[in-house]
C-alpha positions in Angstrom: -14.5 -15.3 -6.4 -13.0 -14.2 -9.5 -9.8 -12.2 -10.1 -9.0 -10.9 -14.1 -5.4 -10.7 -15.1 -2.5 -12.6 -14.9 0.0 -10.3 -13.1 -0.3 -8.2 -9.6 2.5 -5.7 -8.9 2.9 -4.7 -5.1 4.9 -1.9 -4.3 6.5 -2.1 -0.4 6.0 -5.8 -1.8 8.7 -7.3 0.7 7.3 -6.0 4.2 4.8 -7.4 6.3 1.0 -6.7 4.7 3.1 -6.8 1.2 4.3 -10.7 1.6 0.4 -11.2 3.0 -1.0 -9.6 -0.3 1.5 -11.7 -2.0 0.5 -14.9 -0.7 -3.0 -14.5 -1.4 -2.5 -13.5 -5.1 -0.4 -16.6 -5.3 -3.5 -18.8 -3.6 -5.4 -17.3 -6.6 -2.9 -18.3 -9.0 -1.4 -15.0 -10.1 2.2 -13.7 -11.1 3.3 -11.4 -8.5 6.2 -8.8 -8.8 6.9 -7.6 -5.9 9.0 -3.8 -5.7 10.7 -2.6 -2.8 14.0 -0.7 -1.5 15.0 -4.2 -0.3 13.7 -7.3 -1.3 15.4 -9.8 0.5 12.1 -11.0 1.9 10.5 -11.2 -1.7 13.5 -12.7 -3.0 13.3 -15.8 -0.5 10.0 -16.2 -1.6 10.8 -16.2 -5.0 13.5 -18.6 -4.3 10.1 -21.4 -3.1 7.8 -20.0 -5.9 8.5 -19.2 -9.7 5.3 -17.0 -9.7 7.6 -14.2 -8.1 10.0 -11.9 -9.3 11.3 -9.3 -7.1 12.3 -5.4 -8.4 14.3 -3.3 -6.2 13.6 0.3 -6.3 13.5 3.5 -4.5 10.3 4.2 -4.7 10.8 7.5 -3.1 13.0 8.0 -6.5 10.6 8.9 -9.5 14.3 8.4 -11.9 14.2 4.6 -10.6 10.6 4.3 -10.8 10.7 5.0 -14.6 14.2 3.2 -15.5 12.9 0.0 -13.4 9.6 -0.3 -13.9 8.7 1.8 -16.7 9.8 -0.9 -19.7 7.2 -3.0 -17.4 4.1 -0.9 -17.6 4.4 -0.4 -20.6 4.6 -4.0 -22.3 2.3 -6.8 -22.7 3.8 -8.4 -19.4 2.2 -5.1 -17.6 0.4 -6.1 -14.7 -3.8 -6.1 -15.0 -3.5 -5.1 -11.0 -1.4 -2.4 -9.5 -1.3 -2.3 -5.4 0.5 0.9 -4.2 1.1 -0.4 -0.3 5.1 1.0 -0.1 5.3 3.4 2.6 7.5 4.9 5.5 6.7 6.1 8.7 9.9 8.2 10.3 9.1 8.6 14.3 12.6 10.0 16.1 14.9 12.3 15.2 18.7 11.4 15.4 19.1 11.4 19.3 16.1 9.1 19.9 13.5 11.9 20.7 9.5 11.7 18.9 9.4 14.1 16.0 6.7 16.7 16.5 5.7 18.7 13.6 8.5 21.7 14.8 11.4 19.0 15.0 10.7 17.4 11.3 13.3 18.3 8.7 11.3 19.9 5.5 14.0 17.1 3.7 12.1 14.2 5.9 8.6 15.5 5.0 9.4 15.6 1.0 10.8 11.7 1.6 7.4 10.6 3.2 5.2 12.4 0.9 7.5 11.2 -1.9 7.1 7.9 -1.1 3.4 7.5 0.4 2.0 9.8 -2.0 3.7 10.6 -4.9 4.9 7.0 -5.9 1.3 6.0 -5.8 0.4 8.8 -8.1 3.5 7.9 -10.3 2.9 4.6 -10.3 -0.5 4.3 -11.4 0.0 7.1 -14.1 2.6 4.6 -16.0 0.1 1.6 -15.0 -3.1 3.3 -16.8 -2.1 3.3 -20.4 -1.8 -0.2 -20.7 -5.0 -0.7 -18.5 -6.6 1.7 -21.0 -5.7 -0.3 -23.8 -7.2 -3.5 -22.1 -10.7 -2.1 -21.1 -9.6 -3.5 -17.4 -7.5 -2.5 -14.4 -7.5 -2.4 -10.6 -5.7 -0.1 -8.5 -5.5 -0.8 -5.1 -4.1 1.5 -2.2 -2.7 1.2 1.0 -4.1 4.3 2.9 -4.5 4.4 6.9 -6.8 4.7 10.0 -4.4 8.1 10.4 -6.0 9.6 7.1 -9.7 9.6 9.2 -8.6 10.0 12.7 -5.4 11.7 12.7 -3.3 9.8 14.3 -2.0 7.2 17.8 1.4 7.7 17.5 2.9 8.5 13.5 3.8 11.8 13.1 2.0 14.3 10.7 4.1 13.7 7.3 2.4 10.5 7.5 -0.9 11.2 7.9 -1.0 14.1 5.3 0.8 11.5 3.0 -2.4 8.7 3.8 -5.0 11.4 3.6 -3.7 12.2 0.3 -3.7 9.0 -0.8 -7.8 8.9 0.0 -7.8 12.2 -2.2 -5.8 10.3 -4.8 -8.1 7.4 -5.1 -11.2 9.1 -4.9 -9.8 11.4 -7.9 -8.7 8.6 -10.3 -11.8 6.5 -10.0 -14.3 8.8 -11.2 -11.8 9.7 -14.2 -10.9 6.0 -14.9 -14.1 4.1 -14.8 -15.2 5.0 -18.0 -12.0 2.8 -19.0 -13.4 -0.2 -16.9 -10.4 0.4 -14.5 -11.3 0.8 -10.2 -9.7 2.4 -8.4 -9.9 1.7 -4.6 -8.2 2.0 -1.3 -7.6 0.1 2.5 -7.3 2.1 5.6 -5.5 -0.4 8.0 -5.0 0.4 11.3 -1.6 -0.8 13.6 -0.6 -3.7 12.3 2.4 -5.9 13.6 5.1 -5.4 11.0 8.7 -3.9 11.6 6.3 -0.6 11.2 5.0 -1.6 14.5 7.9 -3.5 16.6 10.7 -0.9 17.2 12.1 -0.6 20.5 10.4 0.7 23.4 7.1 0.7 21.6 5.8 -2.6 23.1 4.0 -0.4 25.9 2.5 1.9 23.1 1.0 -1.2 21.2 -0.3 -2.6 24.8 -2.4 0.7 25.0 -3.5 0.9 21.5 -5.0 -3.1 21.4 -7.0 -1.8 24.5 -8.7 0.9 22.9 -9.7 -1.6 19.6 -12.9 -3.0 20.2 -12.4 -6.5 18.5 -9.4 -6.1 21.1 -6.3 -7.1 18.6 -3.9 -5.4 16.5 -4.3 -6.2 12.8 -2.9 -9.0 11.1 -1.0 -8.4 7.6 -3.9 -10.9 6.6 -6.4 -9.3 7.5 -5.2 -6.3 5.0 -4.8 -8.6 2.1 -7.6 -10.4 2.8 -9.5 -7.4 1.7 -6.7 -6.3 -0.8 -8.0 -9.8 -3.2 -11.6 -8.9 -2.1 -11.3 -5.5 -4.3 -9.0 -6.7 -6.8 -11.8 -9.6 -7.4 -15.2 -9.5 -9.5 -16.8 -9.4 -5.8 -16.3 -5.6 -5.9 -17.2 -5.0 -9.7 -19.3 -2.0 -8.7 -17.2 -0.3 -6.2 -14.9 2.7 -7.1 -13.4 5.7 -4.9 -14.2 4.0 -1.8 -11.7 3.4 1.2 -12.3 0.2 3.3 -11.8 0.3 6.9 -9.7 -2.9 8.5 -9.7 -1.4 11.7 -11.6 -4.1 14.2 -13.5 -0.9 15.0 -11.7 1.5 15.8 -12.7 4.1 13.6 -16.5 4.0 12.5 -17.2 7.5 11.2 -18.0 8.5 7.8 
């Protein structure tokens, strides 16, 4: 297995499936920035491996996006690889109670889309130029299980934010493979990252392994795993497409 390019920047690069994509890049000897609100994660990493640098941002903030990572994508130090994987998932409203779709402020659902959505869109639109340039890019995005099935237990900011993210992808890649850039996405389901492990949601995660037919959650590993496979020359041919990492949960079209 292959992999083009020197550089792979990872947005939400200092959470759980983030560090995983990391690691693997790093197996496959690439420079990895990794971009996140907080990156004390990344930064201890970096602190073991000089092939990391960490960027924090806002990602939600399309000012920050172009004051700290603008310069980037547009030098020769822009990165051949681009994986949009930041996202946030906002469950209970100030007193502890599950947000329903008539308790979320319209404040909270501009946040979610602005971060799940729109920084992907932003993101990749300061990546292609240089990618352009190159003949050679690969965009890789974090989607969800809730963009096909709706949803076990996120709210429905979220999964309009993932399902637009499938829209995204499927858009760009028929526009950019004339460029020799892909454009692809992963549809993870309930993985265990801090996502996953807030209080009182132990019993929620019991139920949801016993309706997985492979019978686990999913690791962060198994995400990247098939993060490298589509940044690598494995997956030359594919475009638009959305991978399922689901242990079979989801098997529709």
């Amino acid at each position: 297995m292959n992999i083009r390019g020197t550089r792979a920047l990872i947005t939400g690069g200092c959470g759980g499936i983030g560090l995983a994509i990391a690691n693997r890049f790093l197996e496959h000897n690439k420079n990895v920035i990794l971009c996140d609100i907080n990156t004390a994660a990344g930064d201890e990493l970096a602190n073991t491996d000089s092939r990391v640098s960490t960027i924090q941002c806002d990602l939600s903030d399309a000012t920050q996006i172009d004051d700290k990572l603008g310069g980037l994508f547009q030098s020769d130090e822009a990165p051949e690889i681009l994986c949009n994987n930041v996202a946030i998932c906002p469950r209970l409203d100030d007193e502890g109670n599950r947000l329903t779709t008539l308790t979320i402020p319209l404040a909270q659902w501009e946040a979610v889309i602005a971060t799940n959505l729109t920084s992907y869109f932003y993101c990749s639109q300061l990546a292609i130029p240089r990618m352009i340039d190159r003949g050679y890019g690969r965009i890789i995005n974090t989607a969800s299980i809730a963009a096909r099935a709706g949803s076990f237990a996120s709210q429905c900011h979220y999964v309009a934010s993932k399902a637009g993210v499938l829209g995204l992808t499927k858009a760009l890649s028929r526009e950019l493979a004339p460029h020799g850039i892909t454009i692809n996405a992963v549809n993870p389901s309930r993985v265990p990252t801090a996502f996953t492990h807030e209080p009182g949601w132990e019993e929620l995660n019991e139920k949801y392994v016993q309706s997985v037919p492979i019978g686990r959650m999913a690791d962060p590993d198994d995400i990247a795993k098939t993060v490298i496979f589509l940044a690598s020359d494995h997956a030359d041919f594919m475009t638009g497409t959305a991978l399922e990492v689901n242990g079979g949960t989801y098997v529709g079209p």
